[in-house]
C-alpha positions, 0 to 999 in steps of 0.5 A: 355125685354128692359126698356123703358126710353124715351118718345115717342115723342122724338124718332127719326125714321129716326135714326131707319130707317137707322140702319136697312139699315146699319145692312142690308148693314154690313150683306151683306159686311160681307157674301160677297153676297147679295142685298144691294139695297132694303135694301137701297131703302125699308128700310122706307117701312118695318119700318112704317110696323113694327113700326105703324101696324104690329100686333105681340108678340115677346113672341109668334112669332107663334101666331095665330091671328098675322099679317102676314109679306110675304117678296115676294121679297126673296131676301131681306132677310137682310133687313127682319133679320135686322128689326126682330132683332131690333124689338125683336125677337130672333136674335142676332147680331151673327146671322147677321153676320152668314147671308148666312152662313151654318147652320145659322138662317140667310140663304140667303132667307127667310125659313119657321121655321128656323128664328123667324119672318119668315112667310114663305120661299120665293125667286121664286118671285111671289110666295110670293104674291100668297101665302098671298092670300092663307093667306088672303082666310085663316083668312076670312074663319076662321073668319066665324068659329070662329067670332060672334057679340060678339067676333072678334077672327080671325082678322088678316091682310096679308101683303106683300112687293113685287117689279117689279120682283114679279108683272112680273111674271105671277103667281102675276097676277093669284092670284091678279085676284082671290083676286079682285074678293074675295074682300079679304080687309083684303091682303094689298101689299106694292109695292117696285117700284123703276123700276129696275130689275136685268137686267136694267131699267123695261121700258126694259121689264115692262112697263104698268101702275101696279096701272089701272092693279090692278084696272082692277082686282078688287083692291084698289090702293093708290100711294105713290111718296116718298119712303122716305116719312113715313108719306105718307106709313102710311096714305097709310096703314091706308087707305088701312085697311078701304078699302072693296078691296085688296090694292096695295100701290105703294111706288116709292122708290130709289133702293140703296139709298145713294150709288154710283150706287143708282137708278142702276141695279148695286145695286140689287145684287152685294155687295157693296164695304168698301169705299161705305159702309163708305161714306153711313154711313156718310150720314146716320149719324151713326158710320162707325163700322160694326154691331154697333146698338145704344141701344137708336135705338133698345129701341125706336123702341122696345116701339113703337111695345110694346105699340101697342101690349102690350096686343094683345095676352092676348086678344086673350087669354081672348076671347078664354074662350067664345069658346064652348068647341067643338069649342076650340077642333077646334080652338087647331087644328090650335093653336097646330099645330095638322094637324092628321086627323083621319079618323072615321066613315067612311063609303064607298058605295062599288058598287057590280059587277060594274066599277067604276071611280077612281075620283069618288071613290077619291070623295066618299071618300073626302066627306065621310071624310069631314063629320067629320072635318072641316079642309079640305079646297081647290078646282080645277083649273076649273075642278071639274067636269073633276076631281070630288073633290067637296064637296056636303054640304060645300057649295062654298067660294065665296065673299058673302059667305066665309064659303063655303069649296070649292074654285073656283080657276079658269084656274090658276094652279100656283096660285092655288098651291102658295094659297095652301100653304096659307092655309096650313101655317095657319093651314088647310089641303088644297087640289087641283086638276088638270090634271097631265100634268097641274101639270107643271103649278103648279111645283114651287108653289108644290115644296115649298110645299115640302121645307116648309113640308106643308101638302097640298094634291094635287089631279091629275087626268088623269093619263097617255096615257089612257086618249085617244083621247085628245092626247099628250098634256094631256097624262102626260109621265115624271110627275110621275118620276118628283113629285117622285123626290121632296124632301118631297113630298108623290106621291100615285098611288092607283090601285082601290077604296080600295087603293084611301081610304088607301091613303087617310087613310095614307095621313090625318093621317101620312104625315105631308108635302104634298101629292100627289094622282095619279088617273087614268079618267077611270073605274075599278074593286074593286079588292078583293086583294087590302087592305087599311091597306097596303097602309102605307107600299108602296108596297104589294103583291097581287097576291101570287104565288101557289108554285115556284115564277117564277117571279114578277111584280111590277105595279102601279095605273090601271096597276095593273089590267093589271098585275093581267090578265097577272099572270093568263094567264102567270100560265097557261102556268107555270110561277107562278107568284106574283103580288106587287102592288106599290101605294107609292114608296117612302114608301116602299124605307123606310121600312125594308131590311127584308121586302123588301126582303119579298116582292121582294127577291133578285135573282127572276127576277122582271118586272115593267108596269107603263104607265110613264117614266121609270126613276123611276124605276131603285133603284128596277129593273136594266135592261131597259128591264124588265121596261115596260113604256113609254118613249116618247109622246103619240098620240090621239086615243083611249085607246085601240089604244094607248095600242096597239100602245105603247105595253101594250095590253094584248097579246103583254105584254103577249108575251113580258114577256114569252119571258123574264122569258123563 
């Protein structure tokens, strides 16, 4: 820990400013990539951030009543290591100059869990934005939990620095909508505005006035003229925290300050060159030596977090014992990062001798389970109703009451998945639910899900050409193949209400990242087959053969039922065949050689029937032939029309497989 020799009074803040745009600047000159002109432009922004508000503990980076810092704007990610190594965290001068480089703690874009100080992954611009609402709904969903009018445990404020890049993008505005509307006060946006993006000036492409903008949706904004001004972001900051609204601040910055192509699209991205470098040091006053830090900066800089933080987390510590001892198990649920949810108790109405919907069977089993904890939190993309997610007596979490455990995200998909992620870095286990053709809209957000292994369980109903007559737009085709694709990501097709629990089972229980739960919009049979139990292994048998296996087929989701039908008319003219229902690919990829080769022995020909891409397939079944799926778009009509057109009724599929096995 630094020893403070200086009185704070004496401390010269532009001297700190600049050496974290010279730190910033010598990492990118050293990697030979990079943006130097945030690093430049923003410096005096995240300074006064970190230096005057920014509540943290550098002995405790993961706290969880810390403020959060979301670099929205990913790609200054030097300016971000620059600021967390003079601040203190555990960033040594090595690895700045490691930045960008393989195996670093540095990498080119901020990355949840490899660089102390890093709230989440960014880069995708918007996202980071969207998801410091999740951040934001978190802390006051949390607070109505944890606080009384004895203690304010849960009290954090979420901060981002975002530029044009980030409010172009639509996914902003998604979620900038949903937060006016919440009144999240506690989400402040530092808006870096220096209109410039990669391409050239923003009057190019961005020209409507953001601050009426962010006013229509339900914000507070505050305009700062000076990006240089410190002062005037401070006040700005202090405003905001007393604001009921969000608060966009508007710092009109100048992007590559000091160098040659200041204000120029020139300094976004491209490094700048020995004599630049050279010639903005000088004008900064610093030594012109790469990687040179004044321990009198570093200490100066270092007093003003401590002084103001000193005791933070000891507090939080303090008011902890207040807690009863149920909300302290509650509370190590967030703290630890213990995000197993066991599944007890649990009891599920089977309806005798009737259909019934897949949704409604995901539905019993959410609220069966919400019951007993209180860390599942998400909601729909307006489509509770079409995909039956909403829990009965958690009430809606609304301005007026943030205790509700069901959101209302509103026709925003993207920002739905970005918010999702906010919750799931505070530490509930969130979900969503859309259709799975929607899940396009929400693509970029899932897939950071999967790179920072949140453990968000995504919900996607109306699962392929059987929706029917609402045609091809909401018949997904290529979904399945693509969520199967994504690194991390866990994708269950379950065939019945048996195989809904399992994974559901397997998902609150093993799977640390996300999840997601294929469901079909119609009805079907509890088969007496399916088992729970099994579900963690991926794929089982559940139809066996009497004698000689003939053949097998593997299915997913509704065509399992399909498959069995086949089996039994297929034996009576004496093919004996077994049945493998496939609910989690990926899972049974894992599992042991001996058994898969239980499940699906080599030689014995094996036939797959999914009403999806067939480009899943290939790792378990080599000839196209024996893949029964559906390569091209839907059309509108009915199920059974469908079925007949594409080949999956009954009696062609019958006939087709005779006619391979024969």
């Amino acid at each position: 820990m630094i020893t403070i020799k200086r009185d704070e009074s004496e401390i010269d803040e532009i001297k700190i400013i600049n050496q974290i745009r010279a730190l910033g600047i010598d990492m990118i000159d050293e990697a030979e990539s990079g943006h130097p002109g945030i690093v430049l432009g923003a410096a005096p922004i995240i300074y006064t951030l970190y230096a005057h508000h920014l509540r943290f503990d550098i002995e405790h980076p993961d706290w969880l009543n810390r403020d959060r810092f979301i670099l929205s704007a990913g790609h200054g990610s030097a300016l971000l290591y620059s600021t967390l190594h003079m601040a203190g965290f555990n960033i040594e001068i090595n690895d700045l100059k490691n930045f960008r480089k393989l195996g670093s703690m540095t990498p080119g874009h901020p990355e949840y869990g490899k660089t102390p100080g890093v709230d989440m992954t960014t880069g995708p611009l918007g996202q980071g934005f969207a998801t410091a609402v999740g951040i934001a709904m978190a802390e006051a969903h949390l607070g109505t939990t944890f606080n009384n009018k004895r203690r304010n445990l849960i009290d954090f404020t979420t901060y981002v620095l975002c530029g044009d890049g980030d409010l172009m993008e639509g996914i902003s505005y998604e979620a900038a909508s949903l937060a006016g509307t919440l009144k999240l006060n506690k989400l402040i946006v530092l808006y870096d505005s220096n209109k410039i993006s990669l391409d050239g000036k923003t009057s190019l492409t961005f020209t409507e006035n953001v601050g009426d903008r962010f006013q229509a949706l339900g914000w507070n904004t505050i305009l700062v003229s000076d990006g240089e001004d410190i002062d005037a972001i401070d006040k700005a900051i202090q405003k905001a925290k007393q604001s009921d609204k969000p608060t966009l601040i508007e710092v009109q910055t100048t992007i590559g300050k000091f160098s040659k192509n200041e204000n120029s699209n020139l300094a976004h991205g491209k490094p700048l060159d020995k004599k630049d470098i050279s010639n903005i040091k000088k004008k900064m006053k610093l030594r012109d030596i790469p990687f040179a830090v004044s321990s009198d900066t570093i200490e100066d800089f270092q007093r003003l977090i401590q002084n103001r933080n000193k005791n933070l987390y000891k507090n939080f510590e303090k008011e902890r014992e207040s807690l009863s001892e149920e909300e302290q198990e509650e509370l190590d649920f967030f703290l630890n990062n213990k995000k197993k949810i066991e599944i007890v108790d649990f009891t599920y109405k089977y309806l005798e001798g009737e259909k019934e919907a897949y949704r409604e069977s995901s539905h019993k089993t959410l609220n069966a389970i919400a019951k007993n904890t209180k860390y599942l939190f998400g909601g729909s993309a307006d489509l509770f109703g079409a995909c039956n997610n909403y829990l009965e007596k958690e009430g809606d979490f609304s301005a007026n009451d943030y205790s509700g455990g069901n959101i209302y995200f509103g026709v925003r998909e993207h920002a739905m998945g970005a918010i999702l992620n906010g919750l799931a870095l505070v530490g509930y286990r969130p979900y969503g639910s859309t259709f799975l053709s929607f899940s396009d809209y929400l693509k970029p957000s899932l897939r950071l899900s999967a790179l920072m292994n949140l453990g968000v369980i995504y919900i996607l109903t109306h699962d392929s050409i059987s929706v029917g007559e609402d045609g091809p737009t909401h018949q997904p085709v290529e979904q399945l193949a693509q969520l199967r694709a994504l690194p991390n990501l866990e994708v269950f097709r379950p065939a019945d209400a048996n195989e809904i629990i399992g994974s559901y089972k397997v998902i609150l229980e093993e799977v640390k990242g996300p999840a997601a739960i294929i469901l079909s919009r119609n009805k079907a049979e509890i088969l007496e087959s399916t088992k729970i139990s099994e579900i963690p292994k991926g794929g089982y048998i559940v139809r066996k053969e009497t004698l000689n296996l003939g053949g097998i087929i593997i299915a997913t989701g509704e065509e399992v039922h399909l498959a069995l039908k086949l089996a039994e008319r297929l034996y009576s003219k004496g093919f004996d065949i077994r049945v493998v229902s496939m609910p989690n690919m990926k899972r049974f990829m894992e599992m042991d050689e001996e058994y898969k080769e239980e499940i699906l022995p080599v030689g014995i020909r094996k036939i797959v029937i999914e009403r999806a891409s067939s480009s899943s397939w290939n790792k378990l079944v080599f000839n196209d032939k024996y893949i029964f799926s559906v390569d091209s778009f839907g059309d509108s009509g009915s199920s059974e029309e469908l079925d007949k057109k594409f080949g999956f009724d009954l009696e062609t599929m019958e006939e087709k497989i005779e006619n391979l096995l024969k």
